[in-house]
N, CA, C and O atoms as CSV, one atom per row, in Angstrom:
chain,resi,resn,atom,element,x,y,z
A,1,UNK,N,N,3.058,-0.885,18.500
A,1,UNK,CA,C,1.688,-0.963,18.051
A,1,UNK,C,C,1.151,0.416,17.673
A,1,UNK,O,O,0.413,0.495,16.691
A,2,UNK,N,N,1.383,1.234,18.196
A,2,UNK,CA,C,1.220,2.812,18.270
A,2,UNK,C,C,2.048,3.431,16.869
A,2,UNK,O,O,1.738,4.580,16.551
A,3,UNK,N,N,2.602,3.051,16.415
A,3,UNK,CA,C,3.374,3.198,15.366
A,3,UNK,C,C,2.656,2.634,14.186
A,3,UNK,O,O,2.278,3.221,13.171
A,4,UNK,N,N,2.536,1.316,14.536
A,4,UNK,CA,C,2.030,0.663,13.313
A,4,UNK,C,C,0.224,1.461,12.840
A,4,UNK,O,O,-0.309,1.447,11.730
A,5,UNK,N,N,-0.250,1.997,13.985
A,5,UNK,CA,C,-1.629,2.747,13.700
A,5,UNK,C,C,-1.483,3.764,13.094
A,5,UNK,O,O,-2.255,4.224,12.252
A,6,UNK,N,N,-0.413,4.240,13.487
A,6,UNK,CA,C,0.062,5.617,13.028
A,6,UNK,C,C,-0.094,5.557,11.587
A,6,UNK,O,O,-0.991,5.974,10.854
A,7,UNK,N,N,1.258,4.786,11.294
A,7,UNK,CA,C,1.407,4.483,10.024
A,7,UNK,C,C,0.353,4.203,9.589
A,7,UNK,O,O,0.244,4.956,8.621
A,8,UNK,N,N,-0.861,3.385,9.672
A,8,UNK,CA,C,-2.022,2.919,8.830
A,8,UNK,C,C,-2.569,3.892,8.591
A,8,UNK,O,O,-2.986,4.036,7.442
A,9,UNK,N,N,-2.821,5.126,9.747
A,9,UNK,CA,C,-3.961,6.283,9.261
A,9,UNK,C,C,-3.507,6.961,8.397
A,9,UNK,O,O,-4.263,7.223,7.461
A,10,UNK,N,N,-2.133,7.495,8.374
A,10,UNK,CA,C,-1.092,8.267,7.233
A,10,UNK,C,C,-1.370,7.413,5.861
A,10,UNK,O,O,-1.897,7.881,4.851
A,11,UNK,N,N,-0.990,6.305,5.998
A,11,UNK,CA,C,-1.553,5.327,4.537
A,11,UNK,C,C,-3.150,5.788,4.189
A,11,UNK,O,O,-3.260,6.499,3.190
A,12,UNK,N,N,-4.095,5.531,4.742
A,12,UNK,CA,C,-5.332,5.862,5.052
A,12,UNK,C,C,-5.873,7.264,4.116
A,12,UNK,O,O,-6.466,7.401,3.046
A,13,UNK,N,N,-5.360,8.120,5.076
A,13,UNK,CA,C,-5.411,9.839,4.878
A,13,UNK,C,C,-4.458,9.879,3.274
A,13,UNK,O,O,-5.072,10.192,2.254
A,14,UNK,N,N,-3.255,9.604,3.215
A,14,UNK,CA,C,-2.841,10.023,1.668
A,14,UNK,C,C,-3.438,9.299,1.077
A,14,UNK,O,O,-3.469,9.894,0.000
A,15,UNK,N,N,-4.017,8.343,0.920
A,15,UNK,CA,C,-4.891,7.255,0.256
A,15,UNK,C,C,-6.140,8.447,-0.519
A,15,UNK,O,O,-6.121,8.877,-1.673
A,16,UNK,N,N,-7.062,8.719,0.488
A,16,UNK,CA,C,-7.875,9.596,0.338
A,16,UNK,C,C,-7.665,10.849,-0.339
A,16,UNK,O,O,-8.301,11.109,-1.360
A,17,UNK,N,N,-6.623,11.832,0.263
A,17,UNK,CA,C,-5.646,12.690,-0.140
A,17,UNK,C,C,-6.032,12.504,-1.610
A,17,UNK,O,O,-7.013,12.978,-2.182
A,18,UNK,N,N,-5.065,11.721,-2.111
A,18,UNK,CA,C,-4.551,11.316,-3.618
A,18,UNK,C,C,-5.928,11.304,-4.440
A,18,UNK,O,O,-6.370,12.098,-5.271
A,19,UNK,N,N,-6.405,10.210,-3.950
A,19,UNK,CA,C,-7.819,10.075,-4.895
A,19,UNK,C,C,-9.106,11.210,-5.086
A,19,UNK,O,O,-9.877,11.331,-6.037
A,20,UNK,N,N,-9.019,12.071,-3.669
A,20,UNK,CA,C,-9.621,13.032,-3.865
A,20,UNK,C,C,-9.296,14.306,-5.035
A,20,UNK,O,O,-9.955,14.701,-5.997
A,21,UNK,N,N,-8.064,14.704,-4.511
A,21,UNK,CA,C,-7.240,15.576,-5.917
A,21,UNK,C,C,-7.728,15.065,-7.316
A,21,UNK,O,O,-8.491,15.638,-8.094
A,22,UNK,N,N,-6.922,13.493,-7.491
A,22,UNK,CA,C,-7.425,13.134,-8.703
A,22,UNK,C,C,-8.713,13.906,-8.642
A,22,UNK,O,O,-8.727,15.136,-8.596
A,23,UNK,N,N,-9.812,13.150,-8.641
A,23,UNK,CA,C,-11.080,13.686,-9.042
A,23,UNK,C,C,-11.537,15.043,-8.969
A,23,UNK,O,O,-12.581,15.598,-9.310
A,24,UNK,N,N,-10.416,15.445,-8.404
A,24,UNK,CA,C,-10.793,17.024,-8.513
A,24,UNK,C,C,-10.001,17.588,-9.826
A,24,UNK,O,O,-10.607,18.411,-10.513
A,25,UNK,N,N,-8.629,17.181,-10.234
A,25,UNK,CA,C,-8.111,17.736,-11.249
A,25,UNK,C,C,-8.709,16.910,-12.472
A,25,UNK,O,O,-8.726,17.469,-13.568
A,26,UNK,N,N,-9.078,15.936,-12.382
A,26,UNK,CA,C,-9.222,15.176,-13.920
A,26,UNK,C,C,-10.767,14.691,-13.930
A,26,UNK,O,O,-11.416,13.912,-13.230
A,27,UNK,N,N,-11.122,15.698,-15.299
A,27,UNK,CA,C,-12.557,15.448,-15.411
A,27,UNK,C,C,-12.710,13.709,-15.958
A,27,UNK,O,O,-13.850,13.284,-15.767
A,28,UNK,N,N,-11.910,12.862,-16.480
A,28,UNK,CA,C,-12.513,11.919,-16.221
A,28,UNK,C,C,-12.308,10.574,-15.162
A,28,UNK,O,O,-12.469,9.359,-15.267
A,29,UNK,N,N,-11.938,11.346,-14.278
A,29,UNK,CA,C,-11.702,10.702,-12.850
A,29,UNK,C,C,-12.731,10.211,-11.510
A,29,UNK,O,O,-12.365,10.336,-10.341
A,30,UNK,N,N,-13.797,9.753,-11.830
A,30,UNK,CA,C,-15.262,9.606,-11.272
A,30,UNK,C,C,-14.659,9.009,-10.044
A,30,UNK,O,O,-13.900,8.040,-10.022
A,31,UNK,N,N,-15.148,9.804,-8.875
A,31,UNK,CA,C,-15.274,9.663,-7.638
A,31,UNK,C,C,-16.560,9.127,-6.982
A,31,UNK,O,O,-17.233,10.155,-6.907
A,32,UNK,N,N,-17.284,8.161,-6.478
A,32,UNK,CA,C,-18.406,8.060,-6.006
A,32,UNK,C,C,-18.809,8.092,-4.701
A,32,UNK,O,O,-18.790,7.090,-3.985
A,33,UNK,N,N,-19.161,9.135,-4.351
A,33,UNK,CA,C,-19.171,9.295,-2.724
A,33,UNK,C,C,-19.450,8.068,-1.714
A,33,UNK,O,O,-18.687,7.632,-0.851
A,34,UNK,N,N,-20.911,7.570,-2.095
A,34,UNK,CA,C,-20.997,6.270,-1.785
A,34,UNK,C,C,-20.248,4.832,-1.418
A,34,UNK,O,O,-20.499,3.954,-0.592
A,35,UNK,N,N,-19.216,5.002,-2.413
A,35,UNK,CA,C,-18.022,3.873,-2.341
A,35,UNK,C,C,-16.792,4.750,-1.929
A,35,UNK,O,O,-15.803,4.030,-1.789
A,36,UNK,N,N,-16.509,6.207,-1.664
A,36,UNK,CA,C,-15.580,6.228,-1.483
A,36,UNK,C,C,-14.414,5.674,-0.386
A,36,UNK,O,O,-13.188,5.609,-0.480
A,37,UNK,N,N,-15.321,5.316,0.662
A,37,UNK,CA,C,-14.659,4.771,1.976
A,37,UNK,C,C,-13.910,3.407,1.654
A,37,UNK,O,O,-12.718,3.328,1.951
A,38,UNK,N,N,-14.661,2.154,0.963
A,38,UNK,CA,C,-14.675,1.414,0.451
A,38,UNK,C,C,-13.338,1.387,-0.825
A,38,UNK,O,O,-12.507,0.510,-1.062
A,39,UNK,N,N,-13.512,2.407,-1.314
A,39,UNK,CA,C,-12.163,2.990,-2.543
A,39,UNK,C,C,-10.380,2.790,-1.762
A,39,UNK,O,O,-9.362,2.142,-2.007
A,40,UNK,N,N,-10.849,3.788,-0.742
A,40,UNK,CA,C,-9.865,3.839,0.283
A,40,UNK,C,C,-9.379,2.841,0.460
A,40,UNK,O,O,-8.332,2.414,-0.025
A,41,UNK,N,N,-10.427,2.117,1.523
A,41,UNK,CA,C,-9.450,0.783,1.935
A,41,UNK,C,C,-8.978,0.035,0.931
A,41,UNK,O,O,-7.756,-0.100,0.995
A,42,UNK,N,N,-9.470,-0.478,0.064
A,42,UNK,CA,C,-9.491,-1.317,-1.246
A,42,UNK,C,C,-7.349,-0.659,-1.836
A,42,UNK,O,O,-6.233,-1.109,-1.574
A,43,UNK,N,N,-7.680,0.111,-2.371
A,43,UNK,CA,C,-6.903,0.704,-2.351
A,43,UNK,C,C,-5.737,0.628,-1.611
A,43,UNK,O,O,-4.972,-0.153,-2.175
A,44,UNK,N,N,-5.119,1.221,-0.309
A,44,UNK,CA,C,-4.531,1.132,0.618
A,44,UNK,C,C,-4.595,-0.225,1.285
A,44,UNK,O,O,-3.961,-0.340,2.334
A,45,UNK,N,N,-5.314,-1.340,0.798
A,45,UNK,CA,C,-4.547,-3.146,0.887
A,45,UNK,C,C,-3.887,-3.074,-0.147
A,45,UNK,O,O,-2.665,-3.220,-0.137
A,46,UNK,N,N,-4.671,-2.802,-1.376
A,46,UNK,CA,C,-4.062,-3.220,-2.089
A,46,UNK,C,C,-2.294,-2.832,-2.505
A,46,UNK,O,O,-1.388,-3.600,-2.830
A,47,UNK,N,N,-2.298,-1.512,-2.351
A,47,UNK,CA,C,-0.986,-0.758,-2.320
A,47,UNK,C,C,-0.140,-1.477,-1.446
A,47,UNK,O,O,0.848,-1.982,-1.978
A,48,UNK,N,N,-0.358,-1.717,0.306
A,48,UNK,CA,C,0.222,-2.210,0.818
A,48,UNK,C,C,0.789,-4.182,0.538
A,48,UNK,O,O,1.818,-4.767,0.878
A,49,UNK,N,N,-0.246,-4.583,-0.083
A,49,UNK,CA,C,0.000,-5.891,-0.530
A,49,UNK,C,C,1.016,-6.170,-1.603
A,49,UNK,O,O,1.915,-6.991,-1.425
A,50,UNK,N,N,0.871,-5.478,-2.735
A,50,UNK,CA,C,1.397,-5.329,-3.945
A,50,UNK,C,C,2.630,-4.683,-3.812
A,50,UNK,O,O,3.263,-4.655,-4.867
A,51,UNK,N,N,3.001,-4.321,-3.155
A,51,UNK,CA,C,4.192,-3.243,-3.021
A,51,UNK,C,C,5.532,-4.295,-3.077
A,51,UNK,O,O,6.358,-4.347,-3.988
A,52,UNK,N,N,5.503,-5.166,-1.761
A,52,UNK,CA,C,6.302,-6.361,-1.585
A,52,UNK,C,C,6.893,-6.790,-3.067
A,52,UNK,O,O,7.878,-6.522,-3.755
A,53,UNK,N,N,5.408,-7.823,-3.174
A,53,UNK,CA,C,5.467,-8.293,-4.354
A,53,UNK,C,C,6.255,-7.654,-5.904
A,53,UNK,O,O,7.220,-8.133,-6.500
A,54,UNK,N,N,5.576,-6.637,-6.189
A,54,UNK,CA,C,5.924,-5.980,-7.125
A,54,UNK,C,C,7.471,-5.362,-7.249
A,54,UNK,O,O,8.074,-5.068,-8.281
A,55,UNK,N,N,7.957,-5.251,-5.745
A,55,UNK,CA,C,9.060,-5.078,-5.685
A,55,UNK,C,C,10.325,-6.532,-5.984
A,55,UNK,O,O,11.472,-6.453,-6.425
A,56,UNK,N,N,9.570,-7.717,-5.556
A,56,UNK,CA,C,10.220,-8.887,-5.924
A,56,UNK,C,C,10.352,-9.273,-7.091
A,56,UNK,O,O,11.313,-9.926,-7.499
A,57,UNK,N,N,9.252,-8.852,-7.854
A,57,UNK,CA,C,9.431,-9.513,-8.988
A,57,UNK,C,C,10.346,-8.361,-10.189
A,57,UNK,O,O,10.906,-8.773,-11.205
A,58,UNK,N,N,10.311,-7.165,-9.831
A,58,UNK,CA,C,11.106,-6.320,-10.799
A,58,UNK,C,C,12.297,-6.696,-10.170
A,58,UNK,O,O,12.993,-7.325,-10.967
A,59,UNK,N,N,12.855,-6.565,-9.002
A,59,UNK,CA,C,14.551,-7.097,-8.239
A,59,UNK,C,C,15.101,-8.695,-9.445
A,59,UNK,O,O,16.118,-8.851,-10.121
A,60,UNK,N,N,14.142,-9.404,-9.283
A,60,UNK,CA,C,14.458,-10.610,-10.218
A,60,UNK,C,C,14.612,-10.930,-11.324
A,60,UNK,O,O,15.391,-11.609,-11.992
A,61,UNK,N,N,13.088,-9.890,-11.533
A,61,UNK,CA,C,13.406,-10.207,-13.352
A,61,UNK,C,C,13.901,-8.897,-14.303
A,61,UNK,O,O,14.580,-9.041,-15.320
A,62,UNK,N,N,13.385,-7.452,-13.728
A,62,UNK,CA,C,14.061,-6.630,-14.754
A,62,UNK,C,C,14.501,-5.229,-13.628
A,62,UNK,O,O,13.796,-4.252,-13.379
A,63,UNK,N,N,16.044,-5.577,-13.033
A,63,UNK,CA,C,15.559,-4.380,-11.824
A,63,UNK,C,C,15.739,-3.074,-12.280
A,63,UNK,O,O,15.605,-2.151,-11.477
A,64,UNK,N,N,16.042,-2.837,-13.523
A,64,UNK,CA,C,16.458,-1.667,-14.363
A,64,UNK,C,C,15.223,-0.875,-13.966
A,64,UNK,O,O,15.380,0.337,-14.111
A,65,UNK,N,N,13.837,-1.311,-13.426
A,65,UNK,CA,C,12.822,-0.706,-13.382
A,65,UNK,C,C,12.189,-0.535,-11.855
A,65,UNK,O,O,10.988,-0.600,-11.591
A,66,UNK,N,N,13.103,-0.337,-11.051
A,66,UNK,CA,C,13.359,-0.890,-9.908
A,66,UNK,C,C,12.770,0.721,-8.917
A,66,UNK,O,O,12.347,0.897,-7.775
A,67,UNK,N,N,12.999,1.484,-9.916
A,67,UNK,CA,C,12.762,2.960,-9.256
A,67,UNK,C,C,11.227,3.340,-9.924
A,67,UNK,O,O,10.892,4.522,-10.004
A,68,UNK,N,N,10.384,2.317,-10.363
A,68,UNK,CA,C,8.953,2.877,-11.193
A,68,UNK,C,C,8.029,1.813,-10.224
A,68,UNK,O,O,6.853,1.521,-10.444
A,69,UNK,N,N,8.931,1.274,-9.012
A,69,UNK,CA,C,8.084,0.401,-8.392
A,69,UNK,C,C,6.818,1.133,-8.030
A,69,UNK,O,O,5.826,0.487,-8.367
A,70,UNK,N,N,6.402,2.894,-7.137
A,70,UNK,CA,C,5.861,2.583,-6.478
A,70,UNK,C,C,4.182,3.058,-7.505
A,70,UNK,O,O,3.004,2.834,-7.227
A,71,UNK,N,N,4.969,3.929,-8.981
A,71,UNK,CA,C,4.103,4.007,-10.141
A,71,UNK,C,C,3.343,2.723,-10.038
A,71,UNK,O,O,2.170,2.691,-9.666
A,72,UNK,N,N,4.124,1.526,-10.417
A,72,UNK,CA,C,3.292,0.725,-10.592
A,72,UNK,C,C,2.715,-0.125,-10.047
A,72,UNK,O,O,2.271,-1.151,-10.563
A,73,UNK,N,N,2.638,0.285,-8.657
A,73,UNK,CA,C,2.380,-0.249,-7.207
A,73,UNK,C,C,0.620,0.512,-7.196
A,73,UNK,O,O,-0.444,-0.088,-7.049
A,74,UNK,N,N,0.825,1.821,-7.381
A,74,UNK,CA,C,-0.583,2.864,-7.631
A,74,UNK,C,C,-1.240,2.612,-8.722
A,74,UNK,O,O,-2.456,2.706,-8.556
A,75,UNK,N,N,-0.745,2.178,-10.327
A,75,UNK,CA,C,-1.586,1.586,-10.930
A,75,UNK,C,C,-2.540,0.855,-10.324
A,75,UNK,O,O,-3.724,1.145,-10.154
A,76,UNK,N,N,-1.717,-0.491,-9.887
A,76,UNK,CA,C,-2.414,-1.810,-9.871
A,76,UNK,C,C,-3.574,-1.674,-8.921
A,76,UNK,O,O,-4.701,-2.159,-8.830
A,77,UNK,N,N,-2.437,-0.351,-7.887
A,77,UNK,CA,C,-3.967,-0.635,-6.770
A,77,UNK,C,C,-5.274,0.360,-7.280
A,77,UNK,O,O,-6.416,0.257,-6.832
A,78,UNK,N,N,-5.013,0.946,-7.898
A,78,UNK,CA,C,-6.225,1.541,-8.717
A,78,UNK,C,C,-7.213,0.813,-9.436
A,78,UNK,O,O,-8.441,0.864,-9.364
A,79,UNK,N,N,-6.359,0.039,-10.234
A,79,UNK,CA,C,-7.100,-0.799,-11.144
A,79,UNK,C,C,-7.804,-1.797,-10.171
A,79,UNK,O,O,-8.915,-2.184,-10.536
A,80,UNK,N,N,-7.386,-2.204,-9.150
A,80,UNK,CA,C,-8.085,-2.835,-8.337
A,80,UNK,C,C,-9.010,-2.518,-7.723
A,80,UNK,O,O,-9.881,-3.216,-7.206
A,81,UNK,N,N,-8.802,-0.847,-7.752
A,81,UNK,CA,C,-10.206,-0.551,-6.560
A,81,UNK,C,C,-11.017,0.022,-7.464
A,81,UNK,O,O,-12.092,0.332,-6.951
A,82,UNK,N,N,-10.928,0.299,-8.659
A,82,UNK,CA,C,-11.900,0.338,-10.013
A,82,UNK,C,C,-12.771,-0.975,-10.233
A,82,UNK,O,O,-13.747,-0.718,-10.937
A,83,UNK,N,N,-12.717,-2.090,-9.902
A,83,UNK,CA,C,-13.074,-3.028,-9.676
A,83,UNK,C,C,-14.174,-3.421,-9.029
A,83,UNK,O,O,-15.021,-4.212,-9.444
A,84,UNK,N,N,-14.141,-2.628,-7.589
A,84,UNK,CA,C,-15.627,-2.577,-6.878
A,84,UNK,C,C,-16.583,-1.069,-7.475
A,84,UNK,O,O,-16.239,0.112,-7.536
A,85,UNK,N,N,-17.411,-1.510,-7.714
A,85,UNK,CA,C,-18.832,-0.846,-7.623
A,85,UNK,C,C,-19.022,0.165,-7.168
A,85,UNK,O,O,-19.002,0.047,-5.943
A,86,UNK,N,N,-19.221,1.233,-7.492
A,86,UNK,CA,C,-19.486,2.654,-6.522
A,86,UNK,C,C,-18.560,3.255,-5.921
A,86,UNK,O,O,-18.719,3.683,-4.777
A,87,UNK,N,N,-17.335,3.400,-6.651
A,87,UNK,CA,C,-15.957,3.776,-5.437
A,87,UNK,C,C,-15.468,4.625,-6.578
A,87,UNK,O,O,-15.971,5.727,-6.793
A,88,UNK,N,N,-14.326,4.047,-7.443
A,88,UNK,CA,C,-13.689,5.029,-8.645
A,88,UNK,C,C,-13.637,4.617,-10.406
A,88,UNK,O,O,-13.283,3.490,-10.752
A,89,UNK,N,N,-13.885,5.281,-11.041
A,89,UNK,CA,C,-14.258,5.292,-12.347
A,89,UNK,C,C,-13.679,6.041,-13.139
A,89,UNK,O,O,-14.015,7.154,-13.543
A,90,UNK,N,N,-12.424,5.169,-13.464
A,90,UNK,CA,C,-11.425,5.767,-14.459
A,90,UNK,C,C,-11.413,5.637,-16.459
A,90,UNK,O,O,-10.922,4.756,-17.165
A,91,UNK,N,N,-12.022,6.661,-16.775
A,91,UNK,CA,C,-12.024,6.534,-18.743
A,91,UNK,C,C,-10.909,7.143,-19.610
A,91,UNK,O,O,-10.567,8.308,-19.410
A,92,UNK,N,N,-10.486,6.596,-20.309
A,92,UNK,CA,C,-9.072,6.795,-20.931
A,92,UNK,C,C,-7.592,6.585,-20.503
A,92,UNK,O,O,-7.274,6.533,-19.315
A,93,UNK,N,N,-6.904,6.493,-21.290
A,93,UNK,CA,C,-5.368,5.959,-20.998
A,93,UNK,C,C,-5.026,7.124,-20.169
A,93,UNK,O,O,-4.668,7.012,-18.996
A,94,UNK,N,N,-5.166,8.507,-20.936
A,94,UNK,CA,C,-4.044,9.792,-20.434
A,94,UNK,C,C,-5.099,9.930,-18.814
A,94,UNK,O,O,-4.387,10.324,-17.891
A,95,UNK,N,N,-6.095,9.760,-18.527
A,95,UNK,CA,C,-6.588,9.701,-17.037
A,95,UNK,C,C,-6.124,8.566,-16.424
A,95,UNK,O,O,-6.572,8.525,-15.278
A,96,UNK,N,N,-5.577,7.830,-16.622
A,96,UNK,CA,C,-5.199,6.700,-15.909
A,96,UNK,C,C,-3.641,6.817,-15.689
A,96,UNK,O,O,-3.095,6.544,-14.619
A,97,UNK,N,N,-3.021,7.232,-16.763
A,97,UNK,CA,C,-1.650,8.155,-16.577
A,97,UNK,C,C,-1.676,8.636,-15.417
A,97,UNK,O,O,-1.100,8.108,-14.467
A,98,UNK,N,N,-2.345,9.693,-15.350
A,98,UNK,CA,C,-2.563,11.088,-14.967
A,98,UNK,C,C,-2.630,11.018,-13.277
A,98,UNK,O,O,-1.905,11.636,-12.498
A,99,UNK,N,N,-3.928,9.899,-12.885
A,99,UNK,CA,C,-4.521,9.399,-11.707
A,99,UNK,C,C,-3.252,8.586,-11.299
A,99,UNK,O,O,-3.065,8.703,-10.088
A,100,UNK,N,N,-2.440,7.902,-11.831
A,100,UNK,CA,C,-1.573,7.427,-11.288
A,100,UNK,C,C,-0.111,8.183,-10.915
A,100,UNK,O,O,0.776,7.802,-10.151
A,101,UNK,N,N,-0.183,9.177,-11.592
A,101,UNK,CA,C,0.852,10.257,-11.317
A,101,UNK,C,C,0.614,11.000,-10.239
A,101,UNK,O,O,1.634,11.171,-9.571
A,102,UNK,N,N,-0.465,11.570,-9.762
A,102,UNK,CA,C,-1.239,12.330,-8.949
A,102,UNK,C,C,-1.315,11.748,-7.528
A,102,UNK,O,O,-1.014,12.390,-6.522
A,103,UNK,N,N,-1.774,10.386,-7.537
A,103,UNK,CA,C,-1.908,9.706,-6.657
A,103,UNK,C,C,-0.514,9.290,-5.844
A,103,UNK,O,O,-0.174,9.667,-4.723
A,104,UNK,N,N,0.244,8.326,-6.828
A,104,UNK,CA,C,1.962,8.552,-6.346
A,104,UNK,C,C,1.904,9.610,-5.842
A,104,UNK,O,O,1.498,9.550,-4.681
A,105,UNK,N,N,2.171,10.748,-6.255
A,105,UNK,CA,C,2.957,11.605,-6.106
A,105,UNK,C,C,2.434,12.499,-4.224
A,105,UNK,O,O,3.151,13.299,-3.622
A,106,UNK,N,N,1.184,12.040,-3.803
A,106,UNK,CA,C,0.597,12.487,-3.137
A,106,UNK,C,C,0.641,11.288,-2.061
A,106,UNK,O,O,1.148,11.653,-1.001
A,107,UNK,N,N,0.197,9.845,-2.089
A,107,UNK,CA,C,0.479,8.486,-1.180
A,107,UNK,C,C,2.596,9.147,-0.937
A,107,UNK,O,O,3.089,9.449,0.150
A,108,UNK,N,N,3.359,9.173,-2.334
A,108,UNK,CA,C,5.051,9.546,-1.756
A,108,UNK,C,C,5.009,10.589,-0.530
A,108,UNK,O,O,5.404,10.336,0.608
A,109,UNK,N,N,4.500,11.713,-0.935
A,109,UNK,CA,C,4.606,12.882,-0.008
A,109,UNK,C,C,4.615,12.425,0.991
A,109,UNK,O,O,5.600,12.277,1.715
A,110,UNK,N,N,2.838,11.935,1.335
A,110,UNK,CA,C,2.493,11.867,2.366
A,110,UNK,C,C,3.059,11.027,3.168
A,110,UNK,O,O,3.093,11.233,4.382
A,111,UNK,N,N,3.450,10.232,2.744
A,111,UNK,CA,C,4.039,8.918,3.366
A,111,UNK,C,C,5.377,8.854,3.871
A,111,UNK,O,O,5.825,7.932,4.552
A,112,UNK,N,N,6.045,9.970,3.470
A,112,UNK,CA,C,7.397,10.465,3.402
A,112,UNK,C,C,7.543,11.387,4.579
A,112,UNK,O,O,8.278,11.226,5.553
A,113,UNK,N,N,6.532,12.610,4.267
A,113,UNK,CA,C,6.458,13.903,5.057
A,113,UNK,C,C,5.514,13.755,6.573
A,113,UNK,O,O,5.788,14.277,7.653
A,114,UNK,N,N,4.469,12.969,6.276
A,114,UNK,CA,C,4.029,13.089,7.742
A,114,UNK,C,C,4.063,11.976,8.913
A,114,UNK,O,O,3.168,11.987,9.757
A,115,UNK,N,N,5.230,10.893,8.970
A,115,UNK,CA,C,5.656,10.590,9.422
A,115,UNK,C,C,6.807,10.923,10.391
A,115,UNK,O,O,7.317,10.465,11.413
A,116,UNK,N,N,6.943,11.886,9.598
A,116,UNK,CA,C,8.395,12.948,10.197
A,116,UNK,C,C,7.834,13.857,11.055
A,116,UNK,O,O,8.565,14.568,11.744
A,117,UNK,N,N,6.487,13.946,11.121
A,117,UNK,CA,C,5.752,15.149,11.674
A,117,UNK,C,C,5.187,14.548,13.244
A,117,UNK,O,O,5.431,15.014,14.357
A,118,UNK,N,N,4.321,13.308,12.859
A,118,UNK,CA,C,3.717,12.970,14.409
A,118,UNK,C,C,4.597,11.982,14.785
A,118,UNK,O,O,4.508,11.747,15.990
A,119,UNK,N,N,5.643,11.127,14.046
A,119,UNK,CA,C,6.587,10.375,15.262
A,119,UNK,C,C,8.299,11.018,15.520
A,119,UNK,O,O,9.378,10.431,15.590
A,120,UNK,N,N,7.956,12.352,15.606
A,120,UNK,CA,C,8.688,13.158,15.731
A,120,UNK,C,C,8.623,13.521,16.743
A,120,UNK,O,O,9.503,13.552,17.604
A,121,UNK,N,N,6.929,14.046,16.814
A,121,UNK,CA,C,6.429,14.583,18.316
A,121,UNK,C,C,6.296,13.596,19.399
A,121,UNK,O,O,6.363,13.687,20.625
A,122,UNK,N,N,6.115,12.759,18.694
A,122,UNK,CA,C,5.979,11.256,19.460
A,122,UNK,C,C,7.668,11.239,20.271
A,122,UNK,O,O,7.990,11.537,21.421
A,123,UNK,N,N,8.149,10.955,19.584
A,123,UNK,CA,C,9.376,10.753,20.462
A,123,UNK,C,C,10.064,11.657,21.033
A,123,UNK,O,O,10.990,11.255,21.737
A,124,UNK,N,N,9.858,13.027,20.929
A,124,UNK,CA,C,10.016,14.626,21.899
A,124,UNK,C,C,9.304,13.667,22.941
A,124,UNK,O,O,9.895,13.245,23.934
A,125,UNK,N,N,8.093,13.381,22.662
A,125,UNK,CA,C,7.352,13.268,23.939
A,125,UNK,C,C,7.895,12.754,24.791
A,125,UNK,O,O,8.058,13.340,25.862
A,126,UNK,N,N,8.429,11.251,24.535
A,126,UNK,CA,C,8.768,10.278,25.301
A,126,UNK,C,C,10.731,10.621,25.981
A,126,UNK,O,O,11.401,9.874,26.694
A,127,UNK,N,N,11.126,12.001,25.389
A,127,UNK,CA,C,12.204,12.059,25.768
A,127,UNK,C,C,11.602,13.471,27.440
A,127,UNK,O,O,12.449,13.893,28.227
């Protein structure tokens, strides 16, 4: 259970992470403070929901594309959390590129790298 929290706040935190950068590197990357909490979660279901999925259906139907899963795992959940009201506000193709490159590349890290960090210490501990 302690694990699985873990994991959620790391999802959580690069979630935030990612989307914050975006809006800091790409002027048309609208951040709304107001919704940002809301962005987050939205977001980070959606990533976590879609991921499965998206992975099933490229394995079946075209797996040649099998390594752009988690690109287009961060699209969708973008486009999804563009969706609610007051959270993120994406204009143009090359920002939507861009936000989805940024974001990957920052949800990968994080998701990769700081797992290695606190259930690392975690299990020093318990030894």
């Amino acid at each position: 259970m302690v694990r699985f929290l873990i994991r959620l706040a790391i999802s959580l935190v690069t979630a935030a992470l990612g989307l914050l950068v975006a809006s800091w590197v790409l002027p048309d990357f609208h951040l709304e403070w107001g919704g940002f909490l809301v962005a987050i979660i939205v977001f980070s279901v959606a990533q976590a929901i879609l991921g499965p999925f998206v992975f099933n259906l490229a394995r079946q139907y075209a797996s040649a594309v099998l390594g752009g899963i988690g690109l287009v795992t961060t699209f969708l959940a973008l486009l999804i959390a563009s969706l609610f009201p007051g959270g993120i506000h994406i204009d143009g193709v090359v920002t939507w590129v861009l936000a989805t490159l940024i974001v990957w590349i920052i949800t990968a890290l994080g998701g990769w790298l700081l797992p290695l960090v606190f259930l690392k210490d975690r299990a020093e501990k318990k030894k």
